[in-house]
C-alpha positions in Angstrom: 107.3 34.2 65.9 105.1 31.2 67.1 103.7 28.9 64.3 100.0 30.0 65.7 101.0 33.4 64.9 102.1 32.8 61.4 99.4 30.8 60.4 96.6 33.4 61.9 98.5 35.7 60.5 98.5 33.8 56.8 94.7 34.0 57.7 95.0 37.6 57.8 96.8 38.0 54.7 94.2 36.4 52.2 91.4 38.3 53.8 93.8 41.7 53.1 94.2 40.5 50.0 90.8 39.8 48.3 89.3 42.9 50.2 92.4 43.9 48.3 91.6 41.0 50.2 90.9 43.9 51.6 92.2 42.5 53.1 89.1 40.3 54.2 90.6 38.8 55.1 89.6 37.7 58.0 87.6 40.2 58.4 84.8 41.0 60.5 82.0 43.7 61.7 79.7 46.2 63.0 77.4 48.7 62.0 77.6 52.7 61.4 75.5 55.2 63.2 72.3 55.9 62.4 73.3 59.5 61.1 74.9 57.8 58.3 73.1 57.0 54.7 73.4 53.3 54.4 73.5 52.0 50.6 72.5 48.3 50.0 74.8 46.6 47.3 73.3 47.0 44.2 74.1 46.1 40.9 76.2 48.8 38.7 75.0 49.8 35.8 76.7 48.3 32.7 80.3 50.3 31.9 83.9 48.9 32.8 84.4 52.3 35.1 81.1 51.9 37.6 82.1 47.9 37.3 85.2 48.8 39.4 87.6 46.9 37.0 89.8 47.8 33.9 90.3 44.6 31.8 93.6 43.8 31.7 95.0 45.3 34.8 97.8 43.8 37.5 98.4 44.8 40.7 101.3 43.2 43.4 101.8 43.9 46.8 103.8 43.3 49.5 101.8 42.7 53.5 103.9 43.3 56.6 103.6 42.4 60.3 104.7 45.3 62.9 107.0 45.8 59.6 108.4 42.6 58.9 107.2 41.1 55.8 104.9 38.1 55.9 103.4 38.0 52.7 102.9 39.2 49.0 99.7 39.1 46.7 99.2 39.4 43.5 95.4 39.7 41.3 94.7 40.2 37.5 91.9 41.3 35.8 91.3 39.1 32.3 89.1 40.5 29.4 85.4 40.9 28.9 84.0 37.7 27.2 80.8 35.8 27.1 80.4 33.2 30.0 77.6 30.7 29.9 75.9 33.3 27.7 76.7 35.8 30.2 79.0 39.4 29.5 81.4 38.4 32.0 84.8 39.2 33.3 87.5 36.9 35.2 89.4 38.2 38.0 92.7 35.8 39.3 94.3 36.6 42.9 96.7 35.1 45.0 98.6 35.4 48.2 101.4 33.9 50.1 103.0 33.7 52.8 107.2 35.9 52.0 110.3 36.6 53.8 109.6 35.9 57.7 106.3 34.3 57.5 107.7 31.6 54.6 110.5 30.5 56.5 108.2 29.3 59.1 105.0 28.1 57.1 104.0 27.8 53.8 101.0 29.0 53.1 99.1 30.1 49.3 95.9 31.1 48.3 94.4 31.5 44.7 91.5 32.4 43.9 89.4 33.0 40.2 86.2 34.9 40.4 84.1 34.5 37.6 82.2 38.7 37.7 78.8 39.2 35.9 79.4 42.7 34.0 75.9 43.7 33.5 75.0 43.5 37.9 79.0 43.4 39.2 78.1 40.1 41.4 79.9 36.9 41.1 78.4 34.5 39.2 81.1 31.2 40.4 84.1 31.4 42.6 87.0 28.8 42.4 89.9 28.5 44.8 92.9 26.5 45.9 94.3 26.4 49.5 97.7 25.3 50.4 99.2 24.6 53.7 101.9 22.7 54.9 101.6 20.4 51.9 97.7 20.1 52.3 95.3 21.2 49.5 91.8 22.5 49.7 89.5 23.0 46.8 86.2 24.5 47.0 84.2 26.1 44.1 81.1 28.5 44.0 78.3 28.6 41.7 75.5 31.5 42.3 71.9 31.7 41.1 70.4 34.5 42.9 70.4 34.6 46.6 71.6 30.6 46.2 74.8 29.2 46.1 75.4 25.5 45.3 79.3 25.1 47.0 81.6 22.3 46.4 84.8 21.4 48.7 87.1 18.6 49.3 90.5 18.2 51.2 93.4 16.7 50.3 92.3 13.8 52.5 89.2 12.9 51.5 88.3 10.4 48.6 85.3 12.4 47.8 84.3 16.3 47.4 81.8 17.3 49.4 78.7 19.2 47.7 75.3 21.4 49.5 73.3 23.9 48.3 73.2 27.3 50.5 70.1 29.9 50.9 71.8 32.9 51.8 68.5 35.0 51.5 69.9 37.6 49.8 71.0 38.0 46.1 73.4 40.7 46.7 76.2 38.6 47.3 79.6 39.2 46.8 83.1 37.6 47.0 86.3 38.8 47.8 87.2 39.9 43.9 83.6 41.4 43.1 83.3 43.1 46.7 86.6 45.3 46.1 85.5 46.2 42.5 81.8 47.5 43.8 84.2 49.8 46.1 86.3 51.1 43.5 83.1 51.7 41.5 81.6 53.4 44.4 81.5 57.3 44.4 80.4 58.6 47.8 80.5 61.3 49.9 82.1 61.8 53.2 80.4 60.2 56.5 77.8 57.6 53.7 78.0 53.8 54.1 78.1 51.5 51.4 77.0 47.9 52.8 78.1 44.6 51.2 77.6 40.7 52.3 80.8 38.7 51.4 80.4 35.2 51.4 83.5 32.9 52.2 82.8 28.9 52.1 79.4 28.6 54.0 80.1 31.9 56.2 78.5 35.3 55.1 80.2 38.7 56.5 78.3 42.0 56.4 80.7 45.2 55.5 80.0 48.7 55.9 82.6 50.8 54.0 82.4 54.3 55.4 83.7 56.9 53.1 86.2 59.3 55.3 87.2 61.8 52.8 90.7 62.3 50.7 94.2 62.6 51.8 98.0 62.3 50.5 99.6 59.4 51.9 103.0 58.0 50.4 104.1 54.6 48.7 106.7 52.7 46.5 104.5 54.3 43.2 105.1 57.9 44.8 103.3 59.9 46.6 99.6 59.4 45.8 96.4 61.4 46.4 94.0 58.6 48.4 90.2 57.9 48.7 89.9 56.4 52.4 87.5 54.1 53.3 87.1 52.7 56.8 85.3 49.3 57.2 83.9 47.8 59.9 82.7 44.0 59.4 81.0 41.0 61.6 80.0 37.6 60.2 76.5 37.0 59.9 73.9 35.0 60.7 70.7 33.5 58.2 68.8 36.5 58.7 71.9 38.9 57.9 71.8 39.8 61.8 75.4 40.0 63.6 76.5 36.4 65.3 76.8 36.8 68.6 79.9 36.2 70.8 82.6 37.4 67.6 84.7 40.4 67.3 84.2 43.2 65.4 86.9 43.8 62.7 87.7 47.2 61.6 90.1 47.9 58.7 91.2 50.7 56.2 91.8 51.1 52.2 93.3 54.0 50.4 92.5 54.0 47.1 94.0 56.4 44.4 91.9 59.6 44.1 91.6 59.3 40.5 89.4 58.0 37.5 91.0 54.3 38.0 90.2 53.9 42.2 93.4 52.1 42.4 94.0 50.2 46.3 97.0 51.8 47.1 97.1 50.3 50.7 95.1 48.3 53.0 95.6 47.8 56.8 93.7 46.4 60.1 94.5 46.0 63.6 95.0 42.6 64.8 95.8 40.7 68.4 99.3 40.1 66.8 100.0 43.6 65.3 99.1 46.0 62.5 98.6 44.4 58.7 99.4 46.8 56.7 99.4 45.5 52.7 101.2 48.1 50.0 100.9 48.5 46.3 104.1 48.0 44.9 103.7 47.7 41.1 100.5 48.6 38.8 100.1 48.2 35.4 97.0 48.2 33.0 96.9 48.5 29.2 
């Protein structure tokens, strides 16, 4: 495989995983019919279950390429605490690149999200990028529809720091995004819309609710929840950027009180992603 596939394909992986990086990502775009009920992100109500997240909980998986493996990812849910006065919760992910896709680049992605329990939106997002022996570090601190976002490359002396109007406070990362899914309990043919923001970029989401079905994993045969997403990146005024491809992607999540994501996969110019549970735990 071509070292521009791998490393697109690394791309891929840490958008599967925080979306359960699902994926994002990468992810990216459009909008459902009109027929469909279309729910803004709003805050859940206080309660671990509508939050989307069990404290304590661990989840790895295992993301293939046309059925090689590429990658593996892993995210953990801490305990409720207080947070700069805030009832918060702290949820840790990484991914990186495994078996075909390590021998040709090395590639990891961590992530802590920093989740305010009383609204389910982030209140800061750290992460740590890794590639080829390179590091990026870029950080995330929210205040409403603001975000004051701080970078710096392994190269550069000094980190780089602006402050971002995104014009909307229902902002959501990777971490808090999948958990307002899990929390989510709709109905066949409704649309739940979120706005992800990644670095300086924002994405709009619709998850469309399909319906149930049984699909099988490593954990067994499961009865799934599947969602259907459709994504673009967006512009200031939350309007589709022109000229970029719409993204469509799927998550199966266990048909149960905990809304586990069982599997994740989106079609890409190199081949289905398709990212599998493989071990779940949770006190």
């Amino acid at each position: 495989m071509p070292k521009r596939g791998v490393a697109f394909t690394c791309h891929k992986l840490s958008f599967i995983m925080l979306f359960v990086r699902a994926l994002l990502i990468a992810l990216v775009a459009g909008c459902a019919g009109a027929e469909a009920t279309t729910l803004s992100a709003q805050p859940a109500a206080p309660g671990v279950s509508e939050l989307g997240l069990h404290p304590g909980e661990t989840m790895s998986y295992e993301v293939q390429l046309g059925g090689m493996l590429v990658g593996e990812a892993q995210l953990a849910v801490g305990e409720i605490g207080i947070i700069d006065g805030k009832k918060a919760i702290v949820v840790k992910s990484r991914a990186a690149t495994a078996g075909a896709g390590a021998l040709i680049k090395q590639l990891s992605d961590e992530a802590t999200t920093v989740i305010d329990v009383e609204t389910g939106h982030p209140l800061s997002v750290d992460t740590i990028v890794i590639s080829s022996g390179k590091t990026i570090t870029a950080s995330a601190k929210f205040s409403g529809h603001t975000a004051t976002v701080t970078y710096q490359r392994s190269e550069q002396t000094k980190p780089v720091t602006t402050r971002i109007d995104f014009r909307t406070a229902a902002l959501h990362d990777m971490h808090s995004a999948m958990a307002a899914m899990r929390g989510w309990r709709g109905k066949p043919g409704e649309v739940r819309t979120v706005h992800i923001i990644g670095g300086r970029r924002m994405w709009k989401i619709d998850m469309k609710y399909i319906g149930e079905e049984t699909i099988g994993s490593s954990v067994g045969n499961r009865r799934a929840v599947v969602l259907e997403g459709t994504s673009f990146r967006a512009r200031r005024n939350l309007t589709a950027e022109p000229g970029k491809a719409t993204r469509t992607f799927r998550v199966w999540l266990s048909d149960d009180a905990d809304r586990v994501p069982l599997k994740c996969s989106a079609k890409t110019e190199l081949g289905d992603i398709v990212m599998d549970l493989v071990e779940y735990a949770r006190p």
